[in-house]
N, C-alpha and C positions, 0 to 999 in steps of 0.2 A: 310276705303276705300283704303287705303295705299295697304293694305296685303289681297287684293281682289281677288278671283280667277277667271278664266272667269265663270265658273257654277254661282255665287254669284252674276258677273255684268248681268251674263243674265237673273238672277231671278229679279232683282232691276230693270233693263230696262221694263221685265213682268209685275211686278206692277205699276211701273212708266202710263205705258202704258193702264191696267187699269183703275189705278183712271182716265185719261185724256180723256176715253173713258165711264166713267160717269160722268161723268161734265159735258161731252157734252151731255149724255141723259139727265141730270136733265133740262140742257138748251130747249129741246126740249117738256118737259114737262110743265114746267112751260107756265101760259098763259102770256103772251104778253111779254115772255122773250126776242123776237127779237125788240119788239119798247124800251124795255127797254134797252136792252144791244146796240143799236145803238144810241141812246136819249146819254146815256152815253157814248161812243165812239166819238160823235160828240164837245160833251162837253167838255170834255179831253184833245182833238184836238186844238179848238179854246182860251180853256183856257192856253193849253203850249203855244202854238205860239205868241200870242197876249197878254198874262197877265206876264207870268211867267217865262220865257227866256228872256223878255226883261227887266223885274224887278230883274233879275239874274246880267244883264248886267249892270245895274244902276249903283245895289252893288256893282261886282265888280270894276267897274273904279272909283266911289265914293273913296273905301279902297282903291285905289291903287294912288287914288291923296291923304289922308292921310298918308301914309306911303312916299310919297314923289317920287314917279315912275313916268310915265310918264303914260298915262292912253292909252288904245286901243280901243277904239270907233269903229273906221272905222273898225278893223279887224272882231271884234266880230261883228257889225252888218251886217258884209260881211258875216260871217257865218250864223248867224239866216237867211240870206236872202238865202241860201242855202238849206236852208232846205225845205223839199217839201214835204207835205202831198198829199196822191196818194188815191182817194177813191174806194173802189175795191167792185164788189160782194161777197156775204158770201163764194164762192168756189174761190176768189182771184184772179178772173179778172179783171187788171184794168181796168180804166175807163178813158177818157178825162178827165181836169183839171177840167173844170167848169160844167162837166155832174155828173149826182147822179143816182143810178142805179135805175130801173123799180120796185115798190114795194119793195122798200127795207126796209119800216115799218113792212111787212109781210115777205121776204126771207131773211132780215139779211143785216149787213154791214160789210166790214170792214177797216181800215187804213193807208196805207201804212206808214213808214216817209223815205223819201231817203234825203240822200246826195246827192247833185252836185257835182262832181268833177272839179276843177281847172282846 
């Protein structure tokens, strides 16, 4: 990748580009590939937020009052609280916080995560 010429990166971007553009048709073939693939997306979602960021957080201050630090609670749950999952149609329009899109077991979901800015 180092000693790449641009012919080289634009053959790689080419294929890049391909495979990305069969994924997405197996996607479309598959049957109930969109209840699955939002079933899964939704799970993900609720699982980082609520299980596994804040179990992240435990850890950390846990080792961090082991080692003798001063631990950061407030900071780190200032940030999980930052965090904002945006749910959007399968073409990536958002949506309101607490609305879910029209047939989205049939057209698809997807995810947003944003940061808040300070």
């Amino acid at each position: 990748m180092a000693g790449e010429n641009a012919g080289e990166k634009r053959q790689r971007a080419k294929r890049e580009e391909k495979a990305r553009i069969k994924v997405a048709e197996v996607w479309d073939t598959v049957l109930f590939a969109q209840v699955i693939r939002g079933s899964l997306l939704l799970t993900q979602s609720i699982f980082r937020k609520y299980i596994i960021l804040p179990s992240l957080i435990i850890v950390k201050n846990i080792g961090r009052m082991l080692l003798f630090q001063s631990p950061e609670w407030s900071e780190d749950l200032k940030d999980l609280n930052r965090e904002m999952h945006i749910k959007c149609t399968y073409n990536g329009v958002q949506l309101s916080e607490g609305e879910f899109p029209q047939n989205w077991l049939r057209d698809g979901i997807q995810i947003k995560i944003h940061f808040l800015s300070v």
